[in-house]
C-alpha positions as CSV (number, residue, x, y, z in Angstrom):
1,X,-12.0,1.9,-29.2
2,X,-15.2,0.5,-28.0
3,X,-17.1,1.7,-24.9
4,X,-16.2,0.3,-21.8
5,X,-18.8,-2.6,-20.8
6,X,-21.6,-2.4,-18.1
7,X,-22.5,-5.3,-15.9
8,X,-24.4,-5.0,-12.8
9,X,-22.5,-5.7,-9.5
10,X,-21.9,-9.3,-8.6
11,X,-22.6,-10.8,-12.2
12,X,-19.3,-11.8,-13.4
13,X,-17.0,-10.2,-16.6
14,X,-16.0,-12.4,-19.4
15,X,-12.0,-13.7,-19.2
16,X,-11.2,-10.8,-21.3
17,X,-12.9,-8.2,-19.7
18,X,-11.2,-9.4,-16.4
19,X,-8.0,-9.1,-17.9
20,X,-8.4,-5.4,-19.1
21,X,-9.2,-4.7,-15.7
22,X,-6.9,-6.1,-13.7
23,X,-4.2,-4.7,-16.1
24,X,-5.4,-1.0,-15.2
25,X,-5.8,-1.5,-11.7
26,X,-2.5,-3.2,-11.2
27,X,-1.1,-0.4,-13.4
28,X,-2.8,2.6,-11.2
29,X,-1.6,0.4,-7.8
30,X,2.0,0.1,-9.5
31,X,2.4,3.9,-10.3
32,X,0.3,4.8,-6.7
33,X,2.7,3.0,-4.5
34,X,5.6,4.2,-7.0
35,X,4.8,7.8,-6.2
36,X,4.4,7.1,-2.7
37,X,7.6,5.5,-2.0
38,X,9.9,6.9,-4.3
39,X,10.0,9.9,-1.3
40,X,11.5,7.6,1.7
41,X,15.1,6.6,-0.2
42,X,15.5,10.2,-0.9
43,X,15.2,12.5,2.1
44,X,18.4,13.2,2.7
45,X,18.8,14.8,-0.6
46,X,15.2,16.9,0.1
47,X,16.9,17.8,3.5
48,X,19.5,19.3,1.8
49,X,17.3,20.7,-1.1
50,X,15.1,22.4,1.7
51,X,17.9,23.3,4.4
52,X,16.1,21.5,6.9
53,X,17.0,18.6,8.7
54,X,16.0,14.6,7.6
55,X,13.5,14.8,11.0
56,X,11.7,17.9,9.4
57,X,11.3,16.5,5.7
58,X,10.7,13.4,7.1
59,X,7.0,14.3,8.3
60,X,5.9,14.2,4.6
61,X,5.6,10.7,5.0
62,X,3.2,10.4,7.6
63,X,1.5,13.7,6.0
64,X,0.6,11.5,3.0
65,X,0.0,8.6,4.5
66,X,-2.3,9.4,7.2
67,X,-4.5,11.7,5.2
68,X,-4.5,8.7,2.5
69,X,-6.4,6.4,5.5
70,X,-8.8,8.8,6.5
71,X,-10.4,9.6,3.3
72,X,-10.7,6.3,2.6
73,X,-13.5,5.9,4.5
74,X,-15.2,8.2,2.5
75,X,-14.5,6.9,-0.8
76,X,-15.9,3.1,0.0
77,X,-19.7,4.7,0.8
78,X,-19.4,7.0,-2.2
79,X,-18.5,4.8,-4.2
80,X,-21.2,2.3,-3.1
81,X,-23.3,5.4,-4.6
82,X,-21.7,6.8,-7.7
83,X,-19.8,3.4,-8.5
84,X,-15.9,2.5,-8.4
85,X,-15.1,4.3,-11.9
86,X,-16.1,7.6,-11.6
87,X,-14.2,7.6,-8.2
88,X,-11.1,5.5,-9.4
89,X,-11.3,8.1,-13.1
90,X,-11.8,11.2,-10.7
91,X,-9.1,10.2,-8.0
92,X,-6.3,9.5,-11.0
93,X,-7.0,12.8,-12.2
94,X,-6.8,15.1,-9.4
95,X,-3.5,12.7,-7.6
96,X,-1.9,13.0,-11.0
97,X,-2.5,17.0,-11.4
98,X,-1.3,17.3,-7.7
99,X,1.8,15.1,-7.9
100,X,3.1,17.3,-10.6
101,X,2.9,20.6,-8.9
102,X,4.4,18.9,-6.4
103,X,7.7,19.4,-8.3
104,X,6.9,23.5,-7.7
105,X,6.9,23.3,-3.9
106,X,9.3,26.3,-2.6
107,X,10.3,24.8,0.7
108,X,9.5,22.1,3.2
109,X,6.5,23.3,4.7
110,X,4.8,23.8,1.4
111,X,6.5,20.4,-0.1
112,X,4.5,19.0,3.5
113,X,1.5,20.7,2.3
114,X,1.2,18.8,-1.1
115,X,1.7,15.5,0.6
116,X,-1.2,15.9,2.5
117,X,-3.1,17.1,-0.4
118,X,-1.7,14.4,-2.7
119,X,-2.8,11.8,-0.1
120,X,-6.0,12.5,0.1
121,X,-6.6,12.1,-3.7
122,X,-4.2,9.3,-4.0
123,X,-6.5,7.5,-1.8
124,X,-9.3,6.7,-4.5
125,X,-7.4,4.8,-6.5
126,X,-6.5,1.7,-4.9
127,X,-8.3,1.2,-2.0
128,X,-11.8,1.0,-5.0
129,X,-10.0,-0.6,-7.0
130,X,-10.4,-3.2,-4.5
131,X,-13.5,-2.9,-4.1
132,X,-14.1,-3.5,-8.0
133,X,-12.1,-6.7,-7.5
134,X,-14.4,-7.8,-4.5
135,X,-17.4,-7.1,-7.0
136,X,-16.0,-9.5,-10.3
137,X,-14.0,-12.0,-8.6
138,X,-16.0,-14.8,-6.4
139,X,-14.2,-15.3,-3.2
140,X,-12.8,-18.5,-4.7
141,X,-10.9,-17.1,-7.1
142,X,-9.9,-13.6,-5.1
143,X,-6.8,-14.0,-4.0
144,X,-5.2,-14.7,-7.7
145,X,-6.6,-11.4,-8.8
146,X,-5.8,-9.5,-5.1
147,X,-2.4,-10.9,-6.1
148,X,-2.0,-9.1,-9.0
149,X,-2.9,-6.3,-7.4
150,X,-1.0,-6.2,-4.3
151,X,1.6,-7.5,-7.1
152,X,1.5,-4.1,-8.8
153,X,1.9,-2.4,-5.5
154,X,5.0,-4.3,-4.3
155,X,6.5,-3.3,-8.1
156,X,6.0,-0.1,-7.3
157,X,7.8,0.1,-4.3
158,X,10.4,-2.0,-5.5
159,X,10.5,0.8,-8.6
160,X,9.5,3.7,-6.9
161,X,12.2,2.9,-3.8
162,X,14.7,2.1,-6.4
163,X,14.1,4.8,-9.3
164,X,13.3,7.6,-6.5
165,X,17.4,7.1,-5.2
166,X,19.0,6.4,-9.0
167,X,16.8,8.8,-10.8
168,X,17.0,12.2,-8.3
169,X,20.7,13.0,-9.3
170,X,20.0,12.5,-12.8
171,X,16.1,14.6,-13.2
172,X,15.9,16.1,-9.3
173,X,14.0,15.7,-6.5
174,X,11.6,18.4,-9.3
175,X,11.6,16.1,-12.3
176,X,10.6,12.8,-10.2
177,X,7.6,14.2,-9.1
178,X,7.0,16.0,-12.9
179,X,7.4,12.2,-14.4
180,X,5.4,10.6,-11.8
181,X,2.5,13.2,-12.2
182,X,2.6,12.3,-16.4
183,X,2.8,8.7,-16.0
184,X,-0.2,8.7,-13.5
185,X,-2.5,11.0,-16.0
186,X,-1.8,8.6,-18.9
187,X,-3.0,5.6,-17.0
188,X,-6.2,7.6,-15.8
189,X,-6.7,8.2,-19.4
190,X,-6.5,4.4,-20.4
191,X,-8.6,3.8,-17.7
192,X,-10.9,5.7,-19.1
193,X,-11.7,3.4,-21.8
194,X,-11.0,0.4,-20.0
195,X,-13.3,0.4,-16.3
196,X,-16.7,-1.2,-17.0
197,X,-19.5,0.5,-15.9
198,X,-21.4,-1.2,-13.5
199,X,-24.3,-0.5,-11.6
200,X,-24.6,0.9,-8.3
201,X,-23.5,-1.9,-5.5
202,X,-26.7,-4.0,-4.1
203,X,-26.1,-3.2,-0.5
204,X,-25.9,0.6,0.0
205,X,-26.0,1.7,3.6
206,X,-27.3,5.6,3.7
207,X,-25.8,8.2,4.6
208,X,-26.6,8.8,8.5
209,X,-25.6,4.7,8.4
210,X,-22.0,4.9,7.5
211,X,-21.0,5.7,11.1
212,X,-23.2,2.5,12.3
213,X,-21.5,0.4,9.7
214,X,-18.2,0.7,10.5
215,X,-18.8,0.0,13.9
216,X,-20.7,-3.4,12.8
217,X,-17.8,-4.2,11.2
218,X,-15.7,-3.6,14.1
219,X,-18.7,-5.9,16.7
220,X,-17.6,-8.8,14.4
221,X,-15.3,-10.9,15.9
222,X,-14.0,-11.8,12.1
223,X,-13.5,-8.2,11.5
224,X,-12.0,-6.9,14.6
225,X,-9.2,-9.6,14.3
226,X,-8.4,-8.8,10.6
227,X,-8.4,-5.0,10.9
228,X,-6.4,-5.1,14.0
229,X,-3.9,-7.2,11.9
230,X,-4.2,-5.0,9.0
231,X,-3.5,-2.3,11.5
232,X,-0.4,-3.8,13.3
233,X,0.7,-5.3,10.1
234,X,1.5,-1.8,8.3
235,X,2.9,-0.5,11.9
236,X,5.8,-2.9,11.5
237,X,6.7,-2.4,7.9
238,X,6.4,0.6,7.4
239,X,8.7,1.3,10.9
240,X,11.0,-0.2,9.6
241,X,10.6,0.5,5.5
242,X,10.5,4.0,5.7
243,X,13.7,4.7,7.3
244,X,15.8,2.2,5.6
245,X,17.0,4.6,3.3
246,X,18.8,6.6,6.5
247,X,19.9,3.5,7.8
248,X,21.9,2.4,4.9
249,X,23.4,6.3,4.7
250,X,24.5,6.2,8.1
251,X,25.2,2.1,8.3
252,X,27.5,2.2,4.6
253,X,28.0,5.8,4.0
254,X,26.4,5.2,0.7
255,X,25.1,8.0,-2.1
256,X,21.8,8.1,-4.0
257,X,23.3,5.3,-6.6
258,X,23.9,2.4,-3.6
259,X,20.9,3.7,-1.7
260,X,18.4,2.8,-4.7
261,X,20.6,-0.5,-5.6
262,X,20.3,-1.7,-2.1
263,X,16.3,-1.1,-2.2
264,X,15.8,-2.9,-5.4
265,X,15.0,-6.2,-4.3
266,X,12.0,-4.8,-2.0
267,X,8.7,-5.4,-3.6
268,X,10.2,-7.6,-6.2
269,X,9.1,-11.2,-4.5
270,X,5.6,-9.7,-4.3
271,X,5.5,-8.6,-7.7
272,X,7.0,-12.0,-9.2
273,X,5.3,-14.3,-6.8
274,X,2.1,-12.3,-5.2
275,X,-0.4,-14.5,-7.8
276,X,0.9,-17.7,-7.1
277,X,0.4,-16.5,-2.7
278,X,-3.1,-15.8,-4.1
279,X,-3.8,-18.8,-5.4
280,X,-2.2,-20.7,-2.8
281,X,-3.9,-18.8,-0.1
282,X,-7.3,-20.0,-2.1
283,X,-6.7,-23.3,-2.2
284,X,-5.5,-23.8,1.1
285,X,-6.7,-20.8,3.0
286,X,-4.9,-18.0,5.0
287,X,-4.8,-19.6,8.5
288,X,-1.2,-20.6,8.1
289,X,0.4,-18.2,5.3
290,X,-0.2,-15.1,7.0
291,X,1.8,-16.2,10.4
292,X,4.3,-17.3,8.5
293,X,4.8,-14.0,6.8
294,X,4.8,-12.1,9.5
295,X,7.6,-14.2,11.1
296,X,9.3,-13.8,7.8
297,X,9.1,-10.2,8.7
298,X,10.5,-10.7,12.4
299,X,13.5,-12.6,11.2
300,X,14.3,-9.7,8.9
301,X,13.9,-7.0,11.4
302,X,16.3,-9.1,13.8
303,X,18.9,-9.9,10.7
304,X,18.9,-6.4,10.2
305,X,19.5,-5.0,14.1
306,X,22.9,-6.9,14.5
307,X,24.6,-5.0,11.3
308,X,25.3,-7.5,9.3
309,X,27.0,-6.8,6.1
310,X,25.8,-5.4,2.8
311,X,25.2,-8.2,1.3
312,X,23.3,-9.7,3.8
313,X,21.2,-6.6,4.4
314,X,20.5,-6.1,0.6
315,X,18.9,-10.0,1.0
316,X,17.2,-9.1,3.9
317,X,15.3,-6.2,2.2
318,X,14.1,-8.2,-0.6
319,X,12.2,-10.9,2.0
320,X,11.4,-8.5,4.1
321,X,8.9,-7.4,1.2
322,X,8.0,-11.2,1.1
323,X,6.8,-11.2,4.7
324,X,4.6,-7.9,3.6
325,X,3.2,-10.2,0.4
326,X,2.3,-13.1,2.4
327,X,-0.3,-11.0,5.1
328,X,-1.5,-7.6,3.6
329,X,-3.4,-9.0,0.5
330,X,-4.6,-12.0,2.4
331,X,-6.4,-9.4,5.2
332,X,-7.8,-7.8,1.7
333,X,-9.3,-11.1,0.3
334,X,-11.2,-11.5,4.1
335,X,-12.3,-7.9,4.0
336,X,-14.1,-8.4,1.0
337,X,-15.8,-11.4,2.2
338,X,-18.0,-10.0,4.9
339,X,-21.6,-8.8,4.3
340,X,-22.5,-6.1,4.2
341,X,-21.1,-2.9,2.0
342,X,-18.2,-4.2,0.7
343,X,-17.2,0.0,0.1
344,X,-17.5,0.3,3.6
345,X,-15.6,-2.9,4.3
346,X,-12.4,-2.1,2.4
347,X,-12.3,1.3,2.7
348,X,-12.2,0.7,6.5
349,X,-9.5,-1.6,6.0
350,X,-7.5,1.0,3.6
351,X,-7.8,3.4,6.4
352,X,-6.1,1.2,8.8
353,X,-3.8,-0.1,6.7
354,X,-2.3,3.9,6.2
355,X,-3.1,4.8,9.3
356,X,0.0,2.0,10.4
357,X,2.1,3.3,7.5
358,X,2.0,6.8,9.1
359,X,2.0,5.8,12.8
360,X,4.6,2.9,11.9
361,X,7.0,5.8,10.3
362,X,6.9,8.0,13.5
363,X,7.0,5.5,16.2
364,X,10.2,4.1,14.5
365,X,11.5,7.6,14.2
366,X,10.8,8.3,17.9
367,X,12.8,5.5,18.3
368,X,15.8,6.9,16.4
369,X,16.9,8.4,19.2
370,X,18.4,4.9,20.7
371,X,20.0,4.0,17.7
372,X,18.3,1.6,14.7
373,X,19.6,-2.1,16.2
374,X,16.8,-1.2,19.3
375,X,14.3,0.1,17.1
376,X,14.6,-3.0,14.6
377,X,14.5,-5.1,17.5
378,X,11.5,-3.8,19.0
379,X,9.5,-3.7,16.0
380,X,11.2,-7.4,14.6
381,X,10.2,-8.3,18.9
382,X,6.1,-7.0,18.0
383,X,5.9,-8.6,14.8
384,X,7.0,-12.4,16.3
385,X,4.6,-11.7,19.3
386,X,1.6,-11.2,16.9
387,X,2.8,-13.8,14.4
388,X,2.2,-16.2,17.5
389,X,-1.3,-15.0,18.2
390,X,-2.0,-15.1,14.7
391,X,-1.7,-18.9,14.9
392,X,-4.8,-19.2,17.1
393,X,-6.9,-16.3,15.7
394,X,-6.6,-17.1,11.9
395,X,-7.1,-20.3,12.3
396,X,-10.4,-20.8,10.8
397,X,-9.3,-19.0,7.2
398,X,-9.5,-21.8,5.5
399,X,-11.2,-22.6,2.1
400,X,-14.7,-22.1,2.4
């Protein structure tokens, strides 16, 4: 196989060259947000596996998540520096070694422990593989590649959701993480001969800078709105995501089997339909899809706090993923449009977006406490309030 090819940053990549990449990136974002979610669906079963309760095990989702968001404001500047491969090539490597071992974990404490590590080389992957989209792709034609992208990550949840419930009976909680950890080396090693090789990135902001930067980004009206979305926007779905698995064991007494059947449909609107959003959101702008979207969410939230049945719940899991496809990958097609570092830029905007995961998973859990139909509320209650303020504040995202 040939070398992979160098281009410096900003020139674009013939249509084949663009094809190769977007295939591994959308591969590694499949597999990263399979990993990540596969865990949710299945902690009642690590409960038991532990002897702990669902509230203990439960923490090793905000342990990944959080970690994930911090270091990826590291990984934006470095990679400004070293270039996205060797982070992407060096981030699939370690993640895939440490999602292994995870399988070896002797108890929840340690299991907690390997989440946090896992996170923070998870958090490489995507979040620059973003970045290398923001590099090719004119802003023009963004949102159809972003869309395959954030395609490949709401197939992985779907998968990951879904495999994670029907698969633990069958390998263990052990062999998911032992398949996972295999699946992600062999895509590093494609990867390997499929990243270009660019050049470092024209606008690289030194070291004793980085802290300045992010605040620029943050003094810009245009920025402050869309990370604040980005923000609130993983708050609510992950609130409510991450615990759905509980809610369908307590709501419909179901096993492992009905738990992942139920979660199937979640991340597969965004996976089927997340190019054609990009495309649309290009050639008419964001200023309207993203309100929509997160009223999409709302509706959901509030279908699911009156107990409907299955049915009806198994529906509103599949467009509750919609709502997620029609706003998170539009923030990431703004974020790469500012000046500036566009490694700063997204890697502030990957550390907001996992900062809500983890925040959005323990506020709903504090929540618990008063029963899901008042948590769903609230959170279906937060995202119609900012779907109406989106209206006004988005509304210059249109085509440029």
């Amino acid at each position: 196989m040939s070398a992979p090819p160098t281009w410096p940053v900003g020139s674009p990549l013939n249509g084949r060259a663009r094809s190769a990449l977007l295939a591994v990136v959308t591969t590694a974002a499949f597999l990263t947000f399979a990993q990540a979610f596969m865990v949710a669906p299945i902690l009642p079963q690590l409960a038991s596996a532990f002897g702990t309760g669902v509230g203990t095990v439960g923490l090793s989702v905000p342990a990944y998540l959080i970690p994930y968001g911090l270091m990826t404001l590291f990984w934006g500047p470095l990679s400004d520096r070293t270039g996205r491969r060797p982070v992407i090539l060096g981030s699939l490597l370690i993640f895939a070694a440490l999602t292994a071992a995870t399988a070896l974990a002797p108890g929840a404490t340690a299991f907690i422990v390997m989440r946090i590590a896992t996170g923070i080389a998870a958090s490489g992957v995507v979040p620059i593989s973003l970045v290398l989209i923001g590099d090719v792709f004119p802003f023009a034609e963004r949102g159809r590649a972003l869309g395959w992208l954030f395609g490949g990550m709401a197939g992985g949840i779907a998968v990951g959701s879904t495999a994670g419930a029907l698969a633990e009976p069958v390998l263990g909680w052990n062999g998911l993480f032992l398949v996972s950890g295999l699946s992600i080396l062999l895509v590093g090693a494609l990867a390997a001969f499929l990243l270009p090789r660019p050049h470092r990135a024209p606008t690289v902001v030194p070291w004793t800078e980085v802290a300045t930067g992010y605040q620029r980004l943050l003094a810009n009206v245009r920025g402050a709105r869309t990370y604040s979305y980005v923000l609130l926007n993983a708050v609510l779905h992950s609130g409510i995501y991450t615990w759905l698995g509980v809610y369908l064991v307590q709501r419909f007494d179901l096993g492992p089997i009905g738990v992942g059947l139920a979660l199937l449909g979640y991340g597969v609107p965004g996976f089927l339909f997340g190019p054609v959003i990009g495309r649309l959101a290009d050639k008419y702008g964001r200023a309207r899809i993203i309100p929509l979207g997160m009223v999409t969410a709302a509706a959901c939230a509030f279908v699911l706090a009156v107990d409907p049945p299955l049915p009806v719940v198994v529906a509103s899991i599949a467009i509750l993923s919609l709502g997620y496809d029609m706003t998170q990958p539009l923030f990431g097609g703004i974020v790469t449009d500012f000046p500036g570092s566009t490694g700063q830029a997204v890697g502030l905007m990957a550390f907001a977006l996992f900062l809500g995961f983890g925040t959005g998973s323990l506020i709903f859990q504090t929540m618990l406490g008063a029963g899901f139909p008042l948590a769903l509320g609230v959170f279906g209650g937060g995202a119609l309030i900012a779907a109406t303020l989106a209206l006004p504040l988005f509304r210059s995202e249109r085509p440029h």
